[in-house]
C-alpha positions in Angstrom: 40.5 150.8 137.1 36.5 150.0 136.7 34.9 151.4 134.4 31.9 153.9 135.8 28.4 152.9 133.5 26.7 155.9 132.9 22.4 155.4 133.5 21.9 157.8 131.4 23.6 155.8 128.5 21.6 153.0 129.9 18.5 154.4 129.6 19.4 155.7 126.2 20.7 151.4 125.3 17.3 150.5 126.3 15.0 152.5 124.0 17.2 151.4 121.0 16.7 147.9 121.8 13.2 148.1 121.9 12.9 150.7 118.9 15.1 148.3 116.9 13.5 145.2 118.5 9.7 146.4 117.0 11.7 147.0 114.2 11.7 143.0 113.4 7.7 142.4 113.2 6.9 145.8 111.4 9.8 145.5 108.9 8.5 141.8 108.2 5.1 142.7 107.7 5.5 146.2 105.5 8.1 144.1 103.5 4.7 142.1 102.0 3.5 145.1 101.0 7.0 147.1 99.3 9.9 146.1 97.8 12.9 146.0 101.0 15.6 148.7 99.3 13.0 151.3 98.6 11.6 150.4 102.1 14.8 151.1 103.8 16.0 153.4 101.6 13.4 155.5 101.2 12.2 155.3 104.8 16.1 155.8 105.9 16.2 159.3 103.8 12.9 160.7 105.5 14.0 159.8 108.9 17.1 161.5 108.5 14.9 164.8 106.7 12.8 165.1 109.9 15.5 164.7 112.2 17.2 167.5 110.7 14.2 169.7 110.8 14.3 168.7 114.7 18.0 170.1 114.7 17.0 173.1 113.2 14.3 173.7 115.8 16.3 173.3 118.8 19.0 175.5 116.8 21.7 172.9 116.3 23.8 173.5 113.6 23.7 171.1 110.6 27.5 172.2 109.2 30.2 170.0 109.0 33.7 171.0 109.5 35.9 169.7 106.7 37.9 167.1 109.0 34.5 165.3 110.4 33.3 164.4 106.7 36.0 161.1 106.7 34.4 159.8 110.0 31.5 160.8 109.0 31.2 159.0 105.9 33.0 156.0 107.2 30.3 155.5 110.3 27.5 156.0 107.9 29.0 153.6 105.2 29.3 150.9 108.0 26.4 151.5 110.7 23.6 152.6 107.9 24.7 151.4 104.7 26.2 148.0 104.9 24.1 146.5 107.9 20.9 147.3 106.2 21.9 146.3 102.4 24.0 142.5 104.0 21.4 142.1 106.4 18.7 142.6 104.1 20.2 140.8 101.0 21.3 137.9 103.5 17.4 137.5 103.9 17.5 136.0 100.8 19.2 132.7 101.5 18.7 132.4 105.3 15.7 132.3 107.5 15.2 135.5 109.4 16.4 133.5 112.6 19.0 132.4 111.6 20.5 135.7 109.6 19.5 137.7 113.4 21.7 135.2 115.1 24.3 135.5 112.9 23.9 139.6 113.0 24.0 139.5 116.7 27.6 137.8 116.5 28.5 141.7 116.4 29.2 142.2 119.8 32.0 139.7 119.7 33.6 141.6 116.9 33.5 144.7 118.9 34.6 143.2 121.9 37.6 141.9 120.4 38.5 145.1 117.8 37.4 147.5 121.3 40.6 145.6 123.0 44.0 146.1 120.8 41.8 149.8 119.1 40.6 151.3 122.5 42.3 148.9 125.6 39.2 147.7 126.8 40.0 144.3 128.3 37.4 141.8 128.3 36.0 141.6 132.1 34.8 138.2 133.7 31.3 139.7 133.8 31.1 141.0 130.4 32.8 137.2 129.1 30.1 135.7 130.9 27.7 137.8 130.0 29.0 137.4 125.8 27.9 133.5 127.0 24.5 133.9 128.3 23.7 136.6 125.4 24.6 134.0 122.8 22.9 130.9 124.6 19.5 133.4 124.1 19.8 133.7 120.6 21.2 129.9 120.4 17.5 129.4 122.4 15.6 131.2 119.4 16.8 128.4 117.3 15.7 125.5 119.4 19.7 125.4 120.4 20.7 123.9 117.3 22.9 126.8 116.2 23.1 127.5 112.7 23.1 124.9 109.8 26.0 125.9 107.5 25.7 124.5 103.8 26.8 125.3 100.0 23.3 127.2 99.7 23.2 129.0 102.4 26.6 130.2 102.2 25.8 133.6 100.2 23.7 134.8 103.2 26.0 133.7 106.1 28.8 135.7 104.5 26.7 138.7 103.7 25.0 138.6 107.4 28.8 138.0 109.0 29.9 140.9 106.9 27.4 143.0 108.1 27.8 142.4 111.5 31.9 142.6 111.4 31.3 145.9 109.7 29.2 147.5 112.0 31.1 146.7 114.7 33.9 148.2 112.9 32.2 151.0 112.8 31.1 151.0 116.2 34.7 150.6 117.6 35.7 153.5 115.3 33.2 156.1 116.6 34.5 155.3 119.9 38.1 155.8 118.7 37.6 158.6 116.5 34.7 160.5 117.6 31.9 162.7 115.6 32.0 165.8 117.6 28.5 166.7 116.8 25.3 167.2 118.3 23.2 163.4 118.5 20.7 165.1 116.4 23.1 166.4 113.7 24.8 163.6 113.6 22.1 160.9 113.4 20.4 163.3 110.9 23.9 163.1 108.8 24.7 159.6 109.2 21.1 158.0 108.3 20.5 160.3 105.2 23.9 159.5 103.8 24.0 156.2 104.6 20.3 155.3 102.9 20.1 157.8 100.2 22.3 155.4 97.8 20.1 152.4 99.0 17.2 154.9 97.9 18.3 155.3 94.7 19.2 152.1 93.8 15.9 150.2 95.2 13.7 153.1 93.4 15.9 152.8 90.0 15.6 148.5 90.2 12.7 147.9 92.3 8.7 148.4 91.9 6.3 150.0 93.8 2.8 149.8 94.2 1.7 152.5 96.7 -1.9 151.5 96.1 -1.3 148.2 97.5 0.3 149.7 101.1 -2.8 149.1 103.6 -3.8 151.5 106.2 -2.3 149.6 108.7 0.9 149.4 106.4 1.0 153.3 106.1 1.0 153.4 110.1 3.7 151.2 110.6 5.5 153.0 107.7 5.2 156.0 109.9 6.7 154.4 113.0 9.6 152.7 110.9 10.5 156.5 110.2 9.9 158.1 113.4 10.8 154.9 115.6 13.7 153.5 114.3 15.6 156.1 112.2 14.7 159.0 114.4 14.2 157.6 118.2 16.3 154.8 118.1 19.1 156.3 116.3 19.3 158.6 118.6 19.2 157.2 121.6 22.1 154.8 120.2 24.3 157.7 118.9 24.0 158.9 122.8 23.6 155.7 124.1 27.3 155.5 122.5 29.0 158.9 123.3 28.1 157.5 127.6 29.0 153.6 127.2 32.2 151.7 126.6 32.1 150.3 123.2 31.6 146.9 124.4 28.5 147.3 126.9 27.0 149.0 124.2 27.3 146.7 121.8 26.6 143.5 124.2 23.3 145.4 125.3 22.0 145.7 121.7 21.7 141.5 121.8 18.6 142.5 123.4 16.8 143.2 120.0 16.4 140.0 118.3 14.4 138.8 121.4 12.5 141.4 121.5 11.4 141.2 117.9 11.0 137.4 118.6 8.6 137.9 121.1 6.7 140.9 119.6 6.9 139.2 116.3 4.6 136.5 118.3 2.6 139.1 120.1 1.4 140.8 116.8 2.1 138.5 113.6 1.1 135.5 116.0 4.7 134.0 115.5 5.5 130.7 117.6 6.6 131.5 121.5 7.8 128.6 123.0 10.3 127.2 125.5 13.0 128.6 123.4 12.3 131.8 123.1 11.3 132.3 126.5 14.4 130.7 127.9 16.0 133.1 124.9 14.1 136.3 126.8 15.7 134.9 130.2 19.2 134.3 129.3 19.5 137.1 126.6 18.5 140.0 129.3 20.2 138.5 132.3 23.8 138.9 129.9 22.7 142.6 129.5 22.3 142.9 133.0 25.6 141.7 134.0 27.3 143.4 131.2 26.2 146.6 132.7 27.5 146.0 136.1 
């Protein structure tokens, strides 16, 4: 039987991709002004603060019935906690295009996990579409893949860890569900999952507020509101609509994205590669949404 797509859960894919893909450029530029675990962390914690002011408001309730905590935990642990710290700490032996690529291998995990944990068979469109995702990001890096060695090692582990485990966790929500509202939960899931990260970049790292520009104090503000609040979101929903897979295979969108805005306002390189990483990376989405 074929699978119905929701729009609505497209619509909801497509603002995370972008919220995550401006992510890239602003990340990489407040990162030269603050230390990266207190910038996640800290940023992470606030998001999740002002989204649960936002529940309050529209009168969801923030309580958590004893039985939800384990999933709950679990999906923060995995989406929140372990992407940012392995993708961030994999920063430190790879180059950012490289450690993105390797990220972005996360829809294959959940395509294969989403087949024996939720019986959804790989279709010949989605296969393809796995294939014209990957030659994108392949496209970023001038097609030459990635260059494996003893000293690079460290990272590739830590960015193939990440992205195994957060599509673990993706496959996992699908299976066992948060019953919550996407505010309440997004609220729960960020703070949880970036308060240790918080406390462990303010108690090791330091900060010099005086050296954050005014520029770096705007983007600080979208980081919060952008990413943790909108994009999270829209991916929790974007989630509860979309089979585990499509979801996942339509969030290969965001590393070309932050390629080419990364171009647009750090003045990054945009060549052949990344625009042939544009074409190839949204025409898979598209057919993995048919």
């Amino acid at each position: 039987m074929r699978t119905r797509i929701a729009p609505a859960g497209l619509m909801f894919l497509a603002i995370t991709s972008v919220g995550w893909g401006f992510n890239w450029p602003v990340t990489k530029f407040l990162l030269s002004e603050l230390p990266p675990l207190t910038l996640r962390g800290v940023t992470g914690v606030l998001g999740a603060l002002l989204l649960a002011v936002l529940a309050v408001i529209r009168r969801d309730s923030l309580q958590i019935a004893p039985a939800i905590w384990p999933r709950l935990l679990v999906a923060a642990l995995l989406n929140v906690t372990g992407w940012m710290v392995l993708m961030g700490l994999a920063l430190l032996w790879l180059p950012a295009s490289e450690a993105a690529l390797i990220a972005y291998t996360m829809p294959v995990w959940a395509s294969l996990f989403a087949w024996p944990v939720l019986g959804e068979r790989p279709t010949l469109l989605r296969t393809i579409a796995l294939v014209m995702a990957f030659a994108g990001l392949a496209s970023i890096m001038g097609g030459n893949g990635v260059s494996a060695s003893v000293a690079k090692l460290p990272g590739i582990v830590m960015a193939l860890a990440g992205a195994i485990g957060f599509a673990v966790g993706t496959v996992t929500s699908k299976k066992y569900p948060i019953h919550l509202p996407p505010i309440t939960a997004a609220a729960w899931q960020i703070g949880l999952g970036c308060l240790p990260v918080a406390i462990v970049g303010l108690a090791l790292e330091t900060t010099h507020l005086s050296q954050v520009t005014l520029v770096g104090w705007g983007l600080l503000v979208y980081s919060v509101v952008g990413q943790f609040c909108i994009a999270y979101v829209s991916w929790f929903a974007a989630l509860s609509r979309l089979p585990a897979s499509v979801a996942a295979i339509g969030t290969m969108a965001v590393p070309v994205i932050g390629v080419v805005t990364s171009a647009l306002a750090l003045h990054e390189p945009l060549g052949p590669g990344q625009i042939a990483a544009l074409i190839f990376t949204l025409a898979g989405v598209v057919l993995a949404t048919r």
